[in-house]
mmCIF file of the N, C-alpha and C atoms, coordinates in Angstrom:
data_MODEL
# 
_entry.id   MODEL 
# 
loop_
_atom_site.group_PDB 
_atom_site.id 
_atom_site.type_symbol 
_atom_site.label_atom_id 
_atom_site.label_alt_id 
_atom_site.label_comp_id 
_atom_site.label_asym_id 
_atom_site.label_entity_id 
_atom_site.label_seq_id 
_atom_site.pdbx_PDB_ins_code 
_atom_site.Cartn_x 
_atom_site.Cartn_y 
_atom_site.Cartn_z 
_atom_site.occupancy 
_atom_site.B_iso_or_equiv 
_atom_site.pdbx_formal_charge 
_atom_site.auth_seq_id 
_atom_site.auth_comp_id 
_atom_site.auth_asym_id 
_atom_site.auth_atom_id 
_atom_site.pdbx_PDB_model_num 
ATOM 1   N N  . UNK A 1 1  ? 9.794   -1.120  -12.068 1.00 0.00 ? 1  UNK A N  1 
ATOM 2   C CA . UNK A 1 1  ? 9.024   -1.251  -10.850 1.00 0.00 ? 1  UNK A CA 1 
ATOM 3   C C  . UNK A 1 1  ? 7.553   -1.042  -11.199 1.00 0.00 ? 1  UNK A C  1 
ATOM 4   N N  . UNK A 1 2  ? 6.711   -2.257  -10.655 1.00 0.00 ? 2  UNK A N  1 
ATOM 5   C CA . UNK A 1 2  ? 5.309   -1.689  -10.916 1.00 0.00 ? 2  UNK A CA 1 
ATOM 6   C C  . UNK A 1 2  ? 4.718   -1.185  -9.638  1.00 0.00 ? 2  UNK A C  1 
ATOM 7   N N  . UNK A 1 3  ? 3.966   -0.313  -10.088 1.00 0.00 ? 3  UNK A N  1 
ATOM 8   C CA . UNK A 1 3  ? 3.523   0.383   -8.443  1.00 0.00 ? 3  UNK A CA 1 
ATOM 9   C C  . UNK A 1 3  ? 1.540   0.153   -8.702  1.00 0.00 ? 3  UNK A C  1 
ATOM 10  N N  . UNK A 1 4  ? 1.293   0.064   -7.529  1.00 0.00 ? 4  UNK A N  1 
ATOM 11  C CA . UNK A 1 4  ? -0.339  -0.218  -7.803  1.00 0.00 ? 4  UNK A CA 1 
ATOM 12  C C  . UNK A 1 4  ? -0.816  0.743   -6.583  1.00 0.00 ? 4  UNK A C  1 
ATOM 13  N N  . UNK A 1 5  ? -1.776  1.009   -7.039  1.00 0.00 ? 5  UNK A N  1 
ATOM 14  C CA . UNK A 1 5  ? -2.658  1.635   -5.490  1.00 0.00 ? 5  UNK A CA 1 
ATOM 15  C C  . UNK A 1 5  ? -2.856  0.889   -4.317  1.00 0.00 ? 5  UNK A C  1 
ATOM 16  N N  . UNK A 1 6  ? -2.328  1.259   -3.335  1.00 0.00 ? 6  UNK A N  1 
ATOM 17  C CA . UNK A 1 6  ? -2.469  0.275   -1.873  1.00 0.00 ? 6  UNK A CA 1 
ATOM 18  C C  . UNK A 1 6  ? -1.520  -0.499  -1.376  1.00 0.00 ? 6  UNK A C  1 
ATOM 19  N N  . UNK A 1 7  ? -0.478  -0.266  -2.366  1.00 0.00 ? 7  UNK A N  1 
ATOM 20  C CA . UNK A 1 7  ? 0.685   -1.102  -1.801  1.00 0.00 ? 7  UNK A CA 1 
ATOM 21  C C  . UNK A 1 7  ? 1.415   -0.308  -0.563  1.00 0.00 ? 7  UNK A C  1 
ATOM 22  N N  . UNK A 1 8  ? 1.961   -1.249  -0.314  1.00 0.00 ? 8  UNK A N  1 
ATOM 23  C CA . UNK A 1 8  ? 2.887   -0.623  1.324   1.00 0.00 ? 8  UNK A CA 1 
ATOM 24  C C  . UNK A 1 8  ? 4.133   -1.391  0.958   1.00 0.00 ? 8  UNK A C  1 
ATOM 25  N N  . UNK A 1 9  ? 5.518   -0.199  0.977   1.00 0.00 ? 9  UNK A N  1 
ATOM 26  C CA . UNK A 1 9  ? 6.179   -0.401  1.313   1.00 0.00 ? 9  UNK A CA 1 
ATOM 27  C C  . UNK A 1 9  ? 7.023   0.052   3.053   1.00 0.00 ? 9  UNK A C  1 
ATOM 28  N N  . UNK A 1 10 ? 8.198   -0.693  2.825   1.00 0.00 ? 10 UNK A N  1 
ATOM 29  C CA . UNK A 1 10 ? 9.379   -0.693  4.126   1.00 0.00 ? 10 UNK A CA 1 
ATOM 30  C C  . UNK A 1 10 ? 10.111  0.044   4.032   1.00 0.00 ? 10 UNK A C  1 
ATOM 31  N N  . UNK A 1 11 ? 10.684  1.201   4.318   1.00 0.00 ? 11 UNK A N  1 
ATOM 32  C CA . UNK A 1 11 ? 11.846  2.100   3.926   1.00 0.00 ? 11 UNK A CA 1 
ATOM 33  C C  . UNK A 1 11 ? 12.553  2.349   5.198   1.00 0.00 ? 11 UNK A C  1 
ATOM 34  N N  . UNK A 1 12 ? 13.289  1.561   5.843   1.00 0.00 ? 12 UNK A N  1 
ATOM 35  C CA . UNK A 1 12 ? 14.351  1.506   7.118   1.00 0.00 ? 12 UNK A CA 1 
ATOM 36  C C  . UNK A 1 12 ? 13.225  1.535   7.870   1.00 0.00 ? 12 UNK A C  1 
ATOM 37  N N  . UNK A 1 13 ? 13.371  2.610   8.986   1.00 0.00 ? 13 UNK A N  1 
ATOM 38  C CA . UNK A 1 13 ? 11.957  2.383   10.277  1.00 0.00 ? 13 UNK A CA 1 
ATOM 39  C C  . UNK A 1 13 ? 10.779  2.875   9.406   1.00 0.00 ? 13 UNK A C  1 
ATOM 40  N N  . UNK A 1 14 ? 10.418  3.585   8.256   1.00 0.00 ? 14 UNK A N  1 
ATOM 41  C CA . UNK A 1 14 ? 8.740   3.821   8.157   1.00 0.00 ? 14 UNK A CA 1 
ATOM 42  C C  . UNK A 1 14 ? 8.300   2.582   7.194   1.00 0.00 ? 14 UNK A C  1 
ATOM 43  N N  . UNK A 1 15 ? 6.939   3.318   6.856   1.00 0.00 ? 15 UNK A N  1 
ATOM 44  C CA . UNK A 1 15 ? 6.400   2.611   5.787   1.00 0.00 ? 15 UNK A CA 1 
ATOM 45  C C  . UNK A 1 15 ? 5.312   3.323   5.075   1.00 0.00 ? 15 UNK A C  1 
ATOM 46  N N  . UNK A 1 16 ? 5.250   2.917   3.979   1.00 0.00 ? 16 UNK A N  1 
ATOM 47  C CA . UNK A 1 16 ? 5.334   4.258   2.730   1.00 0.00 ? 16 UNK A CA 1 
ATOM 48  C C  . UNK A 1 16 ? 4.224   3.131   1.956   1.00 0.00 ? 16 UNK A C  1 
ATOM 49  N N  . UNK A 1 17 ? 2.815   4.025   1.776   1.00 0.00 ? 17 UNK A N  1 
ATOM 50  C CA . UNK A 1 17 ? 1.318   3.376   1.518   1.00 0.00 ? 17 UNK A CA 1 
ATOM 51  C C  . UNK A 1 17 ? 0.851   4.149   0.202   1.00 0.00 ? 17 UNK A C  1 
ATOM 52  N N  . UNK A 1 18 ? 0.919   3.465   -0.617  1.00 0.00 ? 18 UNK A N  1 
ATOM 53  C CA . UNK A 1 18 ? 0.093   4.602   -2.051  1.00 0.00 ? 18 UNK A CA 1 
ATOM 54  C C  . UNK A 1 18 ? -1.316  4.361   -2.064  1.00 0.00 ? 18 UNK A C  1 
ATOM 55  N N  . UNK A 1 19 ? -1.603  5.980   -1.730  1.00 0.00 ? 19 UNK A N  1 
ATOM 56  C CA . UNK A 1 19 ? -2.915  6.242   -1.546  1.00 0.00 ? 19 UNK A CA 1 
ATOM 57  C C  . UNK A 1 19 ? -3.663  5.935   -2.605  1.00 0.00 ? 19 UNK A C  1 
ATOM 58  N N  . UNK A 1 20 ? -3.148  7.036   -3.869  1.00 0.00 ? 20 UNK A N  1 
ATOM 59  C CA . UNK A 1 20 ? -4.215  7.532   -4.965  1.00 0.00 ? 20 UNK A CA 1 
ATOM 60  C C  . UNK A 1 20 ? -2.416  7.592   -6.025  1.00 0.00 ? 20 UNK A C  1 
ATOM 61  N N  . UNK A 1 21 ? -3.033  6.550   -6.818  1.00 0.00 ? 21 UNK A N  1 
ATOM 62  C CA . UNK A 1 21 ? -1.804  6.582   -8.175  1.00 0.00 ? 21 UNK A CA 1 
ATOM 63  C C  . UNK A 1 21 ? -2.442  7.011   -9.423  1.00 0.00 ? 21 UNK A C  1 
ATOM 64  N N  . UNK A 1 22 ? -1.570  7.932   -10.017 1.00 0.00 ? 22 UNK A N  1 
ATOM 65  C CA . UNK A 1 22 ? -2.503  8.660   -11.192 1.00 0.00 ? 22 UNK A CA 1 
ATOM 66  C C  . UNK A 1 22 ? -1.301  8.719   -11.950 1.00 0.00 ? 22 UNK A C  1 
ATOM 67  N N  . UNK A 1 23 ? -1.650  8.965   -13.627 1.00 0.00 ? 23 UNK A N  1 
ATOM 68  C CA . UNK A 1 23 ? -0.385  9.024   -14.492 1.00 0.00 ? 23 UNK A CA 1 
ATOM 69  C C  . UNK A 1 23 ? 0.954   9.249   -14.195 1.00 0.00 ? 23 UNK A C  1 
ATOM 70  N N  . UNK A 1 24 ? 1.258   10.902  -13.700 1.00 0.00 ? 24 UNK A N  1 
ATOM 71  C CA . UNK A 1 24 ? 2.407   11.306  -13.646 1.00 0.00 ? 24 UNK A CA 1 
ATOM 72  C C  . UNK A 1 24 ? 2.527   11.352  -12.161 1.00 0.00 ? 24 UNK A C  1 
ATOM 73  N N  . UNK A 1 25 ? 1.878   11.607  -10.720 1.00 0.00 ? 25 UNK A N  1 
ATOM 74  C CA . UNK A 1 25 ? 1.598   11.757  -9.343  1.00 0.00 ? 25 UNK A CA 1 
ATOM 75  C C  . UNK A 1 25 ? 1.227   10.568  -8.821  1.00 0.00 ? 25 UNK A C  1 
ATOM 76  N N  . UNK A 1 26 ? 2.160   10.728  -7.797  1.00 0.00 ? 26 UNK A N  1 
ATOM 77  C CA . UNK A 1 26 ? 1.499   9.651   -6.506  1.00 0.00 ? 26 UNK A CA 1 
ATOM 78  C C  . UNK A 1 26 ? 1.412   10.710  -5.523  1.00 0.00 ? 26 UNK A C  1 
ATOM 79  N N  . UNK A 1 27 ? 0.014   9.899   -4.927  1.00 0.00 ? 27 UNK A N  1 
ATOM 80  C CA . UNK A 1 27 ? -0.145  10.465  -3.240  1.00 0.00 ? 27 UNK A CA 1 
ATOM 81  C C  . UNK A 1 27 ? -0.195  9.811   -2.346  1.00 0.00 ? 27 UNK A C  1 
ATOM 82  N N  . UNK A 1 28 ? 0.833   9.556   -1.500  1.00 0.00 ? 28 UNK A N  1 
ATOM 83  C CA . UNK A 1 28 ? 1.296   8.718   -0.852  1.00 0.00 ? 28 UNK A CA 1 
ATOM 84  C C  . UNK A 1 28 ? 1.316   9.026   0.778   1.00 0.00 ? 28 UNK A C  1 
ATOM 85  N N  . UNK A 1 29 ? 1.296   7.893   1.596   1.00 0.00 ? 29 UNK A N  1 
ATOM 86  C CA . UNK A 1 29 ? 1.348   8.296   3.484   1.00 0.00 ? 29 UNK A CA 1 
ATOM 87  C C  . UNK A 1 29 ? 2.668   7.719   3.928   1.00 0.00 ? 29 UNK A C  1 
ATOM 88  N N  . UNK A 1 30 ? 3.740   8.349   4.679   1.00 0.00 ? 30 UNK A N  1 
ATOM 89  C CA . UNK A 1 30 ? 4.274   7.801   5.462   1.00 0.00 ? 30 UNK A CA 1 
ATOM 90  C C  . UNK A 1 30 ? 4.010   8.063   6.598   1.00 0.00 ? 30 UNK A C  1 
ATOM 91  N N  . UNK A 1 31 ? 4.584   6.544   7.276   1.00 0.00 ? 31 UNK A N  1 
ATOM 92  C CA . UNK A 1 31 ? 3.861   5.763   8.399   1.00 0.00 ? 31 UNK A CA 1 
ATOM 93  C C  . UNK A 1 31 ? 5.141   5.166   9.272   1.00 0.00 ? 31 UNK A C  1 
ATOM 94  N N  . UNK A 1 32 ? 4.988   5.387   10.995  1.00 0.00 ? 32 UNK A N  1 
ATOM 95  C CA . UNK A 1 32 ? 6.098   4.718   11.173  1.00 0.00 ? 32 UNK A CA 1 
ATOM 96  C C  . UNK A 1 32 ? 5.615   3.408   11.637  1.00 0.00 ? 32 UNK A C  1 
ATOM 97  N N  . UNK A 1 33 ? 3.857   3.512   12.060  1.00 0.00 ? 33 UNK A N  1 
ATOM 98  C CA . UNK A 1 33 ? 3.728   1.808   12.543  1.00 0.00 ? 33 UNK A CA 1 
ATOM 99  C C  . UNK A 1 33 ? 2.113   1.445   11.191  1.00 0.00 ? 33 UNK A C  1 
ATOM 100 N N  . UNK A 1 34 ? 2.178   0.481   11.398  1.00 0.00 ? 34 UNK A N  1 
ATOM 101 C CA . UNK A 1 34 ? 0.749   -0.099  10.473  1.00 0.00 ? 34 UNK A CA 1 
ATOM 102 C C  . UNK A 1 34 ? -0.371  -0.516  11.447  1.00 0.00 ? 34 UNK A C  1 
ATOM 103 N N  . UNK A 1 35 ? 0.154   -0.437  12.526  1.00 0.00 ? 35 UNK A N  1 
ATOM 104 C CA . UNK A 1 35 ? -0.991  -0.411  13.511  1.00 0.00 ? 35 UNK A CA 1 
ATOM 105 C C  . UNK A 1 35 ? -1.884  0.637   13.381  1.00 0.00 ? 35 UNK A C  1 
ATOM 106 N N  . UNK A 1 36 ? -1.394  1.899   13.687  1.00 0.00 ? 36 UNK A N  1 
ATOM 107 C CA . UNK A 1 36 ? -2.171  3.094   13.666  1.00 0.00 ? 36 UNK A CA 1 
ATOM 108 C C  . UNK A 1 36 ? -2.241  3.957   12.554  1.00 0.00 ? 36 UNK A C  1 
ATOM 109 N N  . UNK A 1 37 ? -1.640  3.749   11.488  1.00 0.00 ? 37 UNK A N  1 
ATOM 110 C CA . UNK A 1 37 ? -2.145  4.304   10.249  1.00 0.00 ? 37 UNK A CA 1 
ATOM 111 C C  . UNK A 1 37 ? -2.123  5.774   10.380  1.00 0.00 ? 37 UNK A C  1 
ATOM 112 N N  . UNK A 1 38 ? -1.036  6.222   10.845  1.00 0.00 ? 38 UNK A N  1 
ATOM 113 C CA . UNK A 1 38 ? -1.191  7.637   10.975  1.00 0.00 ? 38 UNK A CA 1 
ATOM 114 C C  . UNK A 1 38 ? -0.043  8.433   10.546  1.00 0.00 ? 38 UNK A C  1 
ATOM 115 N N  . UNK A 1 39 ? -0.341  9.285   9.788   1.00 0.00 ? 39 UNK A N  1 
ATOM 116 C CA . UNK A 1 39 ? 0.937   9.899   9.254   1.00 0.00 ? 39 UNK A CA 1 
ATOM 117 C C  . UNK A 1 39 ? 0.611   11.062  8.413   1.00 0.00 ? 39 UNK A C  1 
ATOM 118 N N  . UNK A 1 40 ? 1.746   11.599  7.609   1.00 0.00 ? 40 UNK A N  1 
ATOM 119 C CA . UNK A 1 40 ? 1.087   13.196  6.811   1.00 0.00 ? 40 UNK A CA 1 
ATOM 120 C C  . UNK A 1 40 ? 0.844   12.207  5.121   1.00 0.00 ? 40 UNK A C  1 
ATOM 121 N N  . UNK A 1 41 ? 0.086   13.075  4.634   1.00 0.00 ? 41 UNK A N  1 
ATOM 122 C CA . UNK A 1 41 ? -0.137  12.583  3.204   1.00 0.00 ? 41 UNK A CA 1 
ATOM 123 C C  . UNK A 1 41 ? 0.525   13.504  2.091   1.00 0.00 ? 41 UNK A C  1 
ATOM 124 N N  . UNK A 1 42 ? 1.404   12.663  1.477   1.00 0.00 ? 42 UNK A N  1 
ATOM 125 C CA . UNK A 1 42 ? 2.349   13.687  0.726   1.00 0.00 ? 42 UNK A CA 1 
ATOM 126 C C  . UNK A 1 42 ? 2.062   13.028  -0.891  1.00 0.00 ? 42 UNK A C  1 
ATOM 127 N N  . UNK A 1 43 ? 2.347   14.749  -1.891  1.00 0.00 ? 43 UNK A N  1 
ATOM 128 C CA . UNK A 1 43 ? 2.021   14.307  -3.355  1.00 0.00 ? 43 UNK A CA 1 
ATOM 129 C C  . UNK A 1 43 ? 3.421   14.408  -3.885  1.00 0.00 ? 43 UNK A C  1 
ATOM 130 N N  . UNK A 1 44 ? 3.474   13.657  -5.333  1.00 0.00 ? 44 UNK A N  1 
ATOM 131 C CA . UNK A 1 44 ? 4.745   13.784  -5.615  1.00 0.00 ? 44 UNK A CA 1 
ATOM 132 C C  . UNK A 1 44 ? 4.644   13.559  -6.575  1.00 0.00 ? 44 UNK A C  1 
ATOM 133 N N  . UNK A 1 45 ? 5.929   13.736  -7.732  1.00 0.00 ? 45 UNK A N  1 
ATOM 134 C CA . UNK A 1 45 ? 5.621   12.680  -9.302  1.00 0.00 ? 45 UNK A CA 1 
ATOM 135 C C  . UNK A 1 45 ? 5.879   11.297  -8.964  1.00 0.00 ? 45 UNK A C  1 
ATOM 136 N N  . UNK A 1 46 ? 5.913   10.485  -10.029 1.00 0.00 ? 46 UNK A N  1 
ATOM 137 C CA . UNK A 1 46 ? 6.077   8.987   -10.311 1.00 0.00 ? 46 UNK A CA 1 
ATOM 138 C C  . UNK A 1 46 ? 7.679   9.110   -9.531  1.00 0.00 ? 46 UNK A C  1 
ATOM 139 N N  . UNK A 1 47 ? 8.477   9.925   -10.501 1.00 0.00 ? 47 UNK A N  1 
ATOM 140 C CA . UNK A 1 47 ? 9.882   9.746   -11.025 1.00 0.00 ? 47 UNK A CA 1 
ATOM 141 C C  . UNK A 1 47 ? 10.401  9.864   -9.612  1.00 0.00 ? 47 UNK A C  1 
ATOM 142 N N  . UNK A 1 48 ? 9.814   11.068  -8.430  1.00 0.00 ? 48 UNK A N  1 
ATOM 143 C CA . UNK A 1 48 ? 10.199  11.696  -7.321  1.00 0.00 ? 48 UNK A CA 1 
ATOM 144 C C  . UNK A 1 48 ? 9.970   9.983   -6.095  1.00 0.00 ? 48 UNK A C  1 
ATOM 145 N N  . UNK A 1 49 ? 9.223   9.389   -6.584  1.00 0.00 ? 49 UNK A N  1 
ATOM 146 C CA . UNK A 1 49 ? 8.589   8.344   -5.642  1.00 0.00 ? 49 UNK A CA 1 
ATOM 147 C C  . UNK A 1 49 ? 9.485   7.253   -5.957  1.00 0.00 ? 49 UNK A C  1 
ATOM 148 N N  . UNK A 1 50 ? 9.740   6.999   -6.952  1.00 0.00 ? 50 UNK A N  1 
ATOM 149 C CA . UNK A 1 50 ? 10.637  5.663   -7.564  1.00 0.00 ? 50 UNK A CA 1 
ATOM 150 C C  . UNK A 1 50 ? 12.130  5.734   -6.566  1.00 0.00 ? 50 UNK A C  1 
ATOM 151 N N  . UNK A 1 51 ? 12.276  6.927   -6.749  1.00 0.00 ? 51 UNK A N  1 
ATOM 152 C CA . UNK A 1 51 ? 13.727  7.402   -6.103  1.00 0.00 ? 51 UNK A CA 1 
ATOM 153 C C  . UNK A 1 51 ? 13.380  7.224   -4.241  1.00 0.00 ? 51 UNK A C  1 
ATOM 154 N N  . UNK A 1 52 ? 12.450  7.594   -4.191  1.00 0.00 ? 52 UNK A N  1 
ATOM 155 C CA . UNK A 1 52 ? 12.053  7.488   -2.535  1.00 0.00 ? 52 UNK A CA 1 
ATOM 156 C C  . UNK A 1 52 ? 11.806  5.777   -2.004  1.00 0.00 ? 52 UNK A C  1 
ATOM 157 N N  . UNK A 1 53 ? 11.573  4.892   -3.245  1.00 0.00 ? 53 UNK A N  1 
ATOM 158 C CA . UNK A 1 53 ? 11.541  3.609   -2.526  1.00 0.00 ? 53 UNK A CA 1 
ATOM 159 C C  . UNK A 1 53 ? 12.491  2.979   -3.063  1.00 0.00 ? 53 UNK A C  1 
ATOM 160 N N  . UNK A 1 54 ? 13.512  3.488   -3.573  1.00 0.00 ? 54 UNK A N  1 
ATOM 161 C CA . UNK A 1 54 ? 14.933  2.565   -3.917  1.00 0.00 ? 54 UNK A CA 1 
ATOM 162 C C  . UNK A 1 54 ? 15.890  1.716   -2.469  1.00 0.00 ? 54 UNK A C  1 
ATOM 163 N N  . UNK A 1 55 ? 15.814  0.664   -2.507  1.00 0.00 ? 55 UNK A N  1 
ATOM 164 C CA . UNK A 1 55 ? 16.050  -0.286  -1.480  1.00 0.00 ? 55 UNK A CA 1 
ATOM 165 C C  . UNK A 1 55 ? 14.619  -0.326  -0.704  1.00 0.00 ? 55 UNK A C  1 
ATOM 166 N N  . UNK A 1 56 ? 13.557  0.394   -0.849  1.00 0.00 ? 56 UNK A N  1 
ATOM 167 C CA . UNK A 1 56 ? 12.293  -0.102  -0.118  1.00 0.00 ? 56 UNK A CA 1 
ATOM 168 C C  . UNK A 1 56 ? 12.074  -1.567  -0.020  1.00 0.00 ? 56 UNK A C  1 
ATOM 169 N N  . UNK A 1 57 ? 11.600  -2.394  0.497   1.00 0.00 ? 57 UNK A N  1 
ATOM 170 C CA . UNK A 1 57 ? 11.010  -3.909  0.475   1.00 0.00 ? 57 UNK A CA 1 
ATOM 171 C C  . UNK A 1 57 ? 9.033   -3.625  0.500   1.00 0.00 ? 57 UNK A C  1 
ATOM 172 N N  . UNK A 1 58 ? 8.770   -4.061  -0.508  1.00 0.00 ? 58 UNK A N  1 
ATOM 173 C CA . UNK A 1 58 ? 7.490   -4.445  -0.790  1.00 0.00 ? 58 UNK A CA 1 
ATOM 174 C C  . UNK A 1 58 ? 6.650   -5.306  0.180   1.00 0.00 ? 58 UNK A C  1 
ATOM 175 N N  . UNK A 1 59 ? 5.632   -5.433  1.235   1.00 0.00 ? 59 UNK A N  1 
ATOM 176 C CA . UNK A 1 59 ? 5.267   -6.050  1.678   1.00 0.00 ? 59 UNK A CA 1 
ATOM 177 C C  . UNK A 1 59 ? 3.760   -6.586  1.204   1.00 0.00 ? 59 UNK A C  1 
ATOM 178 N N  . UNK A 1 60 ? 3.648   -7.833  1.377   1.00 0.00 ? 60 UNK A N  1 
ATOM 179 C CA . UNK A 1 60 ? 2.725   -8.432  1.064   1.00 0.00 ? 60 UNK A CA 1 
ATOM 180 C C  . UNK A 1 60 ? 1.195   -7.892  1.096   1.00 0.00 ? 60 UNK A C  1 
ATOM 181 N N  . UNK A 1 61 ? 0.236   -7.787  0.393   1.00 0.00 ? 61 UNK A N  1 
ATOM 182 C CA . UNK A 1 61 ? -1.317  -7.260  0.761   1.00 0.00 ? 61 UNK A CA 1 
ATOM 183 C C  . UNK A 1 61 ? -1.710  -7.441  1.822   1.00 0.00 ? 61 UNK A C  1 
ATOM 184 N N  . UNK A 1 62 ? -2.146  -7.329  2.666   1.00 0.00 ? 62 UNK A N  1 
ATOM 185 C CA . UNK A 1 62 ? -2.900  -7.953  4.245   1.00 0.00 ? 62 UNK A CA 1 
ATOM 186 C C  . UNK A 1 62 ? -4.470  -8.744  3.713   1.00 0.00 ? 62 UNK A C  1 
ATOM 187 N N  . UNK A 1 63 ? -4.142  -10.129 4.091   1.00 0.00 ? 63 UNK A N  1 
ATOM 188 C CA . UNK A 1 63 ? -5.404  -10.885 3.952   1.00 0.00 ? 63 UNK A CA 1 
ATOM 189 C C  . UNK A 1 63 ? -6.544  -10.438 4.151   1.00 0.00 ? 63 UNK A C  1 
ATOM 190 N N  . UNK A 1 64 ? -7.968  -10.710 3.435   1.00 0.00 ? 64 UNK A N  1 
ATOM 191 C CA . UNK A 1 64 ? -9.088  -10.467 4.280   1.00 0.00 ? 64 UNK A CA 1 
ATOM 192 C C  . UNK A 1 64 ? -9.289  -11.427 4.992   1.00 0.00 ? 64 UNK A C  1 
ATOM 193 N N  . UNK A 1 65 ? -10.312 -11.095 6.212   1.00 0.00 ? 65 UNK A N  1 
ATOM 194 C CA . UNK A 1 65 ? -10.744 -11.870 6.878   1.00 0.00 ? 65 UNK A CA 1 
ATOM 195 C C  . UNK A 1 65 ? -12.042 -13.273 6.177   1.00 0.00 ? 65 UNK A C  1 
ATOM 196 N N  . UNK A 1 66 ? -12.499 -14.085 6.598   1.00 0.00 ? 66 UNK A N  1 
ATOM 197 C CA . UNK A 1 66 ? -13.217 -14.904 5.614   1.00 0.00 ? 66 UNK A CA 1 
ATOM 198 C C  . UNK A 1 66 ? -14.138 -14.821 6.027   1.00 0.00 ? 66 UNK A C  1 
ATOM 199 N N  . UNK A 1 67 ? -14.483 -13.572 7.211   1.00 0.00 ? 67 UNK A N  1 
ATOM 200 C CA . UNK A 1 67 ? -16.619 -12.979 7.100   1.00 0.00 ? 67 UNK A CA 1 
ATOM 201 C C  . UNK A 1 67 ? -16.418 -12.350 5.450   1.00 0.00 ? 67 UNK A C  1 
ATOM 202 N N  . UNK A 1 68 ? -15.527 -11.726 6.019   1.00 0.00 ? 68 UNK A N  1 
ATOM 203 C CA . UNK A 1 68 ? -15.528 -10.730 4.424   1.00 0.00 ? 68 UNK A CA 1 
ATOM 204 C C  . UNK A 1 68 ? -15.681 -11.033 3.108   1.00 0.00 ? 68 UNK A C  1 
ATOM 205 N N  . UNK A 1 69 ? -14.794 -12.191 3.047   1.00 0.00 ? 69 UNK A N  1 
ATOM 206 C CA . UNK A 1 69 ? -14.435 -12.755 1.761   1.00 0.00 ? 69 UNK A CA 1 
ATOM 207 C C  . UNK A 1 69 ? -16.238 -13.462 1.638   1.00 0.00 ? 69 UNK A C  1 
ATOM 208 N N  . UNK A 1 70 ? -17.096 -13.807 1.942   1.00 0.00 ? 70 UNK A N  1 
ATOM 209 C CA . UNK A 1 70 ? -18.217 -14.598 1.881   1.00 0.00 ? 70 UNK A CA 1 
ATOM 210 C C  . UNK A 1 70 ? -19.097 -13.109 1.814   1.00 0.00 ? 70 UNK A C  1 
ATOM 211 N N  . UNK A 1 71 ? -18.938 -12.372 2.702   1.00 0.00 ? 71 UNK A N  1 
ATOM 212 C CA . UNK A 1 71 ? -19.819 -11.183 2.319   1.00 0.00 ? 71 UNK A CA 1 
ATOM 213 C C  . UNK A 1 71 ? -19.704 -10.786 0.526   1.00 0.00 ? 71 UNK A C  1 
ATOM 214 N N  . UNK A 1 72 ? -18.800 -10.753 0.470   1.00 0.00 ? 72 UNK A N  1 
ATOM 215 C CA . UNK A 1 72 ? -18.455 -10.291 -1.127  1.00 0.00 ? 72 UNK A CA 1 
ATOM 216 C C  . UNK A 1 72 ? -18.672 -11.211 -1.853  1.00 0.00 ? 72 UNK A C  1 
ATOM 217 N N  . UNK A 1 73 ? -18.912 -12.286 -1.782  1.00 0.00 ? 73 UNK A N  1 
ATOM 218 C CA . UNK A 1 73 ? -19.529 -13.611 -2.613  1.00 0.00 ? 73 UNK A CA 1 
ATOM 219 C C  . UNK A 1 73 ? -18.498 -14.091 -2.802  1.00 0.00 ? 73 UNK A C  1 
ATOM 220 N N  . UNK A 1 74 ? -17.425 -14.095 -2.529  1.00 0.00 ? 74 UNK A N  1 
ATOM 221 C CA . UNK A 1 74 ? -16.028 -15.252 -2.418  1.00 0.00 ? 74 UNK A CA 1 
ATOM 222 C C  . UNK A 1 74 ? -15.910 -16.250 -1.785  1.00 0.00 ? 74 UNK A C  1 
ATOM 223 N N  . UNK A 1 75 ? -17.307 -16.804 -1.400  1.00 0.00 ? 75 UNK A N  1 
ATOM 224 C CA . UNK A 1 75 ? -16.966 -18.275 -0.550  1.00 0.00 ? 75 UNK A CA 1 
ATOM 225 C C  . UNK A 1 75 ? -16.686 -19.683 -1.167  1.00 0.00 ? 75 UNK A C  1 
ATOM 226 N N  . UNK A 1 76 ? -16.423 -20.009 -0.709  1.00 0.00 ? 76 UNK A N  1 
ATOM 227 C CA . UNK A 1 76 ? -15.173 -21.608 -1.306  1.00 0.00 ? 76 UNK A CA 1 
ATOM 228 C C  . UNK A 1 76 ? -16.892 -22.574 -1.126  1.00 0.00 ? 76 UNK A C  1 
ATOM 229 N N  . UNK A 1 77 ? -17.006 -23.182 -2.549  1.00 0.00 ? 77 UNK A N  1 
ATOM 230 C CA . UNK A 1 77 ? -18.254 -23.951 -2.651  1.00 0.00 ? 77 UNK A CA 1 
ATOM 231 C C  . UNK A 1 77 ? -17.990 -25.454 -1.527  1.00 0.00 ? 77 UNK A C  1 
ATOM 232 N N  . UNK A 1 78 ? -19.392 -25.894 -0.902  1.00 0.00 ? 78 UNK A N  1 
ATOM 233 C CA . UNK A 1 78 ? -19.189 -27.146 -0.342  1.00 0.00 ? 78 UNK A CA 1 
ATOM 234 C C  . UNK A 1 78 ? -18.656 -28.471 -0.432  1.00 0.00 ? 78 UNK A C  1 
ATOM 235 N N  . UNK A 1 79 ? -18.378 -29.213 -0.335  1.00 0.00 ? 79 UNK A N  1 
ATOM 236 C CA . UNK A 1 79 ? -18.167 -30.516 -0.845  1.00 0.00 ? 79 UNK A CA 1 
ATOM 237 C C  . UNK A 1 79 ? -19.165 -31.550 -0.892  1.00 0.00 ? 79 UNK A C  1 
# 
């Protein structure tokens, strides 16, 4: 399993956000909606977290918006 900073997973009703990934620790939020982003922030090892998202489903990054993407100099050249 690769785990990256910022991913969100699905774990039955919550959803489980890695905050801050460091060698051996994750610090991680569970969440029961992604609307409101609210939840306790819990630390753990790698090994303790792997086991906590077994059957998790991985959900996709959330798009930026395309003010954003042009603010950051990512705009798609003219034709």
């Amino acid at each position: 399993m690769k785990l990256c900073q910022g991913q969100t997973w699905k774990q039955g009703p919550q959803y489980v956000r890695i905050v801050r990934l460091e060698r051996l620790e994750v610090e991680y939020k569970s969440m029961t909606s992604l609307t409101t982003k609210e939840g306790p922030v819990q630390v753990t090892s790698k090994k303790d977290f792997c086991r906590l998202l077994k059957g998790a489903q991985l959900l996709p990054p959330p798009k930026k918006p395309a003010i954003a993407r042009k603010a950051a100099g990512h705009a798609t050249p003219a034709k």
